[in-house]
N, C-alpha and C positions, 0 to 999 in steps of 0.2 A: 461526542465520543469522549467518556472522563474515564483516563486510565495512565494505560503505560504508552509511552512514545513508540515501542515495538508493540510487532502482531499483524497478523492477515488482518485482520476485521477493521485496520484502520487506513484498507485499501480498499475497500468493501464499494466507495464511489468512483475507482480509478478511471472506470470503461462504463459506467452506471449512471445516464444522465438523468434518472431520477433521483440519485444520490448526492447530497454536496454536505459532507464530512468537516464539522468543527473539532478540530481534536482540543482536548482539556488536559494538557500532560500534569498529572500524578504522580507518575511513576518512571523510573529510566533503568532496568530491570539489567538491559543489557549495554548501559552506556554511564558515565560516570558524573551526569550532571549533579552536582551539588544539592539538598534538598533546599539553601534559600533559593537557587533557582529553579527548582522546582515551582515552588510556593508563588514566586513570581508570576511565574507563566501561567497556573491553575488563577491568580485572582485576576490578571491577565485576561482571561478565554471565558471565565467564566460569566453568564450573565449576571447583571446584577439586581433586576427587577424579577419576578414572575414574572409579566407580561413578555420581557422582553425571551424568559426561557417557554413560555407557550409559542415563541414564534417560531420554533422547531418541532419537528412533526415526532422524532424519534431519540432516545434517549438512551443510549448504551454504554454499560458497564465493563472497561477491560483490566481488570486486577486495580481497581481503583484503589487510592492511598488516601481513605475519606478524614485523614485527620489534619489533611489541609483545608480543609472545609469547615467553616464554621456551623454551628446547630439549625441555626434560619436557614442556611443553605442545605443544606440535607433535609429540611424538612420544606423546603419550594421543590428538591428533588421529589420527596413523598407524594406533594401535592401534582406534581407533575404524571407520577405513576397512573395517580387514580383519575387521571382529566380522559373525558371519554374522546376517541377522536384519536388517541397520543399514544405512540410504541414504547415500551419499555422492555430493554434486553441486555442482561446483565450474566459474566461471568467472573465469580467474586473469590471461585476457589483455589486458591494460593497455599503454599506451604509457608509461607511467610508473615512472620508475626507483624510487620509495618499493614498487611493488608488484612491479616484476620483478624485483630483487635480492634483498630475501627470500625468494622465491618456491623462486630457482633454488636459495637458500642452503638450504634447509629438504629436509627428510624427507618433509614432503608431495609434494615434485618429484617422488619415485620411484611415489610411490603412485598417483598419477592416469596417464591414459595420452597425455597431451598433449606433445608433443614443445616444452616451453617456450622452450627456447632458439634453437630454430631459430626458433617465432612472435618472439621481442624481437629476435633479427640478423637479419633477414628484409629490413629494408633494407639491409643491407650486403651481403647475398647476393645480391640482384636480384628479391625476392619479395615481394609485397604482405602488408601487417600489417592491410589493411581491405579490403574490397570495396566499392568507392564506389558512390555512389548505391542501388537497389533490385535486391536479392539477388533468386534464388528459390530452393525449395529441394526436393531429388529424393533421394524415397525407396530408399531400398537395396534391392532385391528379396534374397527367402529368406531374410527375417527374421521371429524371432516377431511377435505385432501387439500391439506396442507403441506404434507411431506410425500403422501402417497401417492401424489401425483408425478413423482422424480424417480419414481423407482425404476421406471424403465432405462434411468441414465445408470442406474449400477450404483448409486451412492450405499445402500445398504446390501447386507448380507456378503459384505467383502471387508475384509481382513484390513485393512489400510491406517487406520485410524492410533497413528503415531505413538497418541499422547493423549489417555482421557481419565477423565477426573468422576466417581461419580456424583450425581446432582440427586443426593438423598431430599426424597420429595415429602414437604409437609403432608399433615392430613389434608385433603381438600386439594389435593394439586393433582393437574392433569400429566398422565405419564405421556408421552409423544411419539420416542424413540426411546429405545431401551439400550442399553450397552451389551453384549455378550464375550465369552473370552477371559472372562475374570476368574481370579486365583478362587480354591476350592472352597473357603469359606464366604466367596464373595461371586459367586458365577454369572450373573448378572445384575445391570443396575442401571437408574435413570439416568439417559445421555439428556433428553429435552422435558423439559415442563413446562407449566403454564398453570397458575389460577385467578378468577378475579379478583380484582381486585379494586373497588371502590366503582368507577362506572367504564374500566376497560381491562387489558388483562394484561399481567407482568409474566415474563418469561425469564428462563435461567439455563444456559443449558453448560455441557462438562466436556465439550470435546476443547482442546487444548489448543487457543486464538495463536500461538506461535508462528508466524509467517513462512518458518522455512519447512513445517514440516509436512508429511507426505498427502495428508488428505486435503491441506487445501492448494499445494504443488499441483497433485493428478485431480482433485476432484474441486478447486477452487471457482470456475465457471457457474457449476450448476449450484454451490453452496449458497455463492450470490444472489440467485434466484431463489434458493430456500428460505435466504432471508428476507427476500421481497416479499414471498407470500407470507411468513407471518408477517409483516409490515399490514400487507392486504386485507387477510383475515380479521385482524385483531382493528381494524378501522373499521371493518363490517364492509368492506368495498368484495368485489368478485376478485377470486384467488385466478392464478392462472392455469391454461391447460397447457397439456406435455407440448401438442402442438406450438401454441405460443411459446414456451419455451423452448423448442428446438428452435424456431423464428430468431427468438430473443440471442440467444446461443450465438450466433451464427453472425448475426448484426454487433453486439459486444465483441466479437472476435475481431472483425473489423475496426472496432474503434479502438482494442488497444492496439493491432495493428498498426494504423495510423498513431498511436500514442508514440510510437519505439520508432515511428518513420520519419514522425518534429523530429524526436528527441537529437535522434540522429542528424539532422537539419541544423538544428539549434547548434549541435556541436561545431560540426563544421564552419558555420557562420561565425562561434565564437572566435575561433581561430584563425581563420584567414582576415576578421575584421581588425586583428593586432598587426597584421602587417599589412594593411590600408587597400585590401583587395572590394573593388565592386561589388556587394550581394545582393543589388536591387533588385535586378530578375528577378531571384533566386523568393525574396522575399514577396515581391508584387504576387508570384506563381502561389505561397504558403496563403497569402492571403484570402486569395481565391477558395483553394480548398478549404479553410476554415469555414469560409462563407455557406459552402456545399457540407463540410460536416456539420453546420451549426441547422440547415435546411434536416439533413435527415436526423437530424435529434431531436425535431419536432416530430418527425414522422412517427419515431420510437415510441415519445412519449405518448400517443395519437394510439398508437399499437398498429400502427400500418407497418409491415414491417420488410414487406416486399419494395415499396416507396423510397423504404431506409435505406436496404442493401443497396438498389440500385443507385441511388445517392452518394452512401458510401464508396462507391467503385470509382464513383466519379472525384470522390475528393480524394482518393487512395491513387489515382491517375493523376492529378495535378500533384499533389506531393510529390510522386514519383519525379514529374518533372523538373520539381523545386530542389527536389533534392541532387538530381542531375547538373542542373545550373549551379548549385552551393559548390558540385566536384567539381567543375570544369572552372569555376571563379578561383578552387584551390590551387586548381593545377594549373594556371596561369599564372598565381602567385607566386608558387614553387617553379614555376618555369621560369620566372624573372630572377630569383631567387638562389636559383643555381645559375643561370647565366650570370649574373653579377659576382656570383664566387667564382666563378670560370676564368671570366675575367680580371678579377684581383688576381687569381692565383697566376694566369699570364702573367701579367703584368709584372710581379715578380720573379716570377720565372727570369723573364727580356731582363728586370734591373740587372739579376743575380750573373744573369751567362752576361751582362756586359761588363760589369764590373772582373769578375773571374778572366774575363778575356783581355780587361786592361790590366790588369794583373801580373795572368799569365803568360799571353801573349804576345799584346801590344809593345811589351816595353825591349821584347828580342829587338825592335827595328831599330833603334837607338844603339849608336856607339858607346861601349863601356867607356866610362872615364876613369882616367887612373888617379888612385889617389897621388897625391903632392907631398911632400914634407918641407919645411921653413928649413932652409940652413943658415947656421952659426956664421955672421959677418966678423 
C-alpha cells in the first residue's frame, strides 16, 4: 500500500486473512508528519530489490506522493504493473499539486489507464474534478462478474457514494462501474477501469478511499470482497459467488468481532497489569482462542466456511471468557484498591478525632493552674 497514512483501503486486511497490508506512507494528508519523515518511512517500507517487491502479490496506489521515489523505483513499480500473476490498483486522483505533478511526471502515468491530466485541467476545461454531494453508481452490462456479482448486496444504484472523483478512461480502457448524479455538463462518468497492461491488467477507480465516509461506513464489508474479486479475476483464478460471499460476509464479521473483543481484553490487561493484578487466566483463556481463530483461518482460506463459523464461535466463546477473567482480575484490583483507601482514610479519620479529642477534651480533666508572678524582695 504506497500512499497516505489515512483511508479505508488501508484497512482493507483488518478482518481479511488473505490480506496482510505493508503500508508505504507518502503522504500524511490528515496528520502533520514532516515530509523528511515522510521520506524516511517511504525508503523505510519500501522494497529495495525487484525480487524482493515481486514477493507481494498486490500493489496499491492511495494519493501516493511519488516524488519520494526515485526513477529506478517507479520504474520496478512499472515492472511490477506488467508481471502476470501481480494486482495493480491505484487511486491517484487528488486535487493536490504534491500528488499530481509526480504523478503526471512518472512512468506510472503510462501504465494505469486513467486519463490523469484531463482529471487535474478539468477545471480549466469546464469539467468537474468531484461529483458533489451523493453519487450512484451503474454497472456496465456484458461484463465478467466481477462487480455484478454484488449487486444483490445493494452497493450499486443507491445514492451513498460520499465522495467520488471521475476516472476519465484512456482509449483502450475498460469501463466497470460508471458514476451517475453528476452536475449537468458532466452527468455521468467512470467510477472503475481496468486495461492491460504488459501481461496482467492495471486498475483505477474514483470513489474517494477516505475512511470515514459513508460508502465504505454502510457499504465497507461487501467493498472488501469487490476487491478480492478483482484481486481474483485479474490473477486469472475463479472469482467468487454471491453465495460465497454472503459465507464470507458473515465469517469476516466474526473476526472483527473478535478483533474489538482482544482489543478490549488488551485494554483491560493494560491496566490492571500497572497495579500488579494477576491476568494469567485471563491470558492462558486469549491464548486458546487465538489458537481456535488461527484453526478457522485456515478453514477461510480453504473456503470452507461453515467449518470457519463454527470455529469462530468457539474462539468468540473463549474470549468471552478471557475477557470475563481480565474484569473480575480488575475488580479485584479495584477492590484492594478501595479497600486500602478505606483504610487510610480510617485511619485518619481515628488520628484526627484523637488528636481533636486531646485537644478539646482531654485537657477539661486537668486542674487550671494559675498563673504566678515573681515579687519584688
Amino acid at each position: 500500500m504506497v500512499g497516505d497514512v489515512d483511508g479505508w483501503v488501508n484497512h482493507l486486511g483488518d478482518d481479511e486473512p488473505a490480506i496482510k497490508i505493508t503500508l508505504v506512507p507518502c503522504r500524511a494528508f490528515a496528520l502533520t508528519l514532516p515530509d523528511a519523515d515522510l521520506y524516511r518511512l517511504s525508503r523505510v517500507y519500501f522494497p529495495r530489490t525487484q525480487g524482493r517487491l515481486t514477493e507481494f502479490e498486490v500493489l496499491f496506489f492511495n494519493h501516493p506522493r511519488l516524488s519520494f521515489f526515485t526513477i529506478l523505483q517507479q520504474e520496478m513499480m512499472v515492472d511490477f504493473v506488467s508481471m502476470k500473476g501481480r494486482v495493480s490498483i491505484a487511486y491517484p486522483l487528488s486535487h493536490y499539486v504534491d500528488v499530481q505533478v509526480p504523478w503526471l511526471n512518472s512512468p506510472l502515468c503510462q501504465a494505469f489507464p486513467v486519463d490523469a491530466e484531463k482529471f487535474f485541467t478539468a477545471i480549466q476545461k469546464g469539467l468537474p474534478d468531484e461529483f458533489p454531494g451523493f453519487a450512484g453508481l451503474r454497472l456496465e452490462p456484458d461484463r465478467p462478474p466481477v462487480f455484478s456479482v454484488l449487486e444483490p448486496a445493494g452497493l450499486f444504484n443507491v445514492k451513498i457514494y460520499e465522495s467520488a472523483r471521475p476516472a476519465y478512461a484512456k482509449e483502450g480502457a475498460t469501463v466497470w462501474l460508471t458514476m451517475t448524479g453528476g452536475p449537468a455538463n458532466l452527468p455521468e462518468a467512470p467510477a472503475f477501469i481496468s486495461w492491460p497492461y504488459g501481461s496482467s491488467l492495471a486498475w483505477v477507480f474514483g470513489l474517494h478511499p477516505g475512511d470515514r465516509l459513508k460508502h465504505w461506513t454502510e457499504k465497507g464489508d461487501w467493498w472488501e470482497l469487490a476487491f478480492m474479486n478483482v484481486c481474483l479475476y485479474t490473477m486469472d483464478e475463479e472469482t467468487l459467488h454471491f453465495d460465497e460471499l454472503v459465507q464470507m460476509c458473515l465469517v469476516k464479521s466474526q473476526f472483527s468481532f473478535y478483533r474489538g473483543l482482544t482489543s478490549m481484553f488488551q485494554s483491560v490487561v493494560d491496566f490492571v497489569s500497572t497495579i500488579g493484578a494477576n491476568t494469567a487466566a485471563g491470558e492462558k483463556l486469549l491464548l486458546e482462542a487465538d489458537a481456535a481463530k488461527a484453526v478457522a483461518e485456515q478453514n477461510y482460506l480453504a473456503r470452507e466456511f461453515d467449518p470457519a463459523s463454527t470455529k469462530m464461535e468457539e474462539a468468540l466463546e473463549i474470549a468471552h471468557r478471557a475477557t470475563n477473567e481480565a474484569a473480575k482480575a480488575k475488580q479485584r484490583a479495584l477492590t484492594w484498591i478501595y479497600l486500602s483507601e478505606w483504610l487510610a482514610a480510617v485511619a485518619v479519620s481515628m488520628i484526627s478525632a484523637y488528636a481533636l479529642w486531646g485537644l478539646m477534651i482531654r485537657r477539661k480533666l486537668y486542674r487550671e493552674v494559675a498563673t504566678t508572678q515573681g515579687r519584688r524582695l
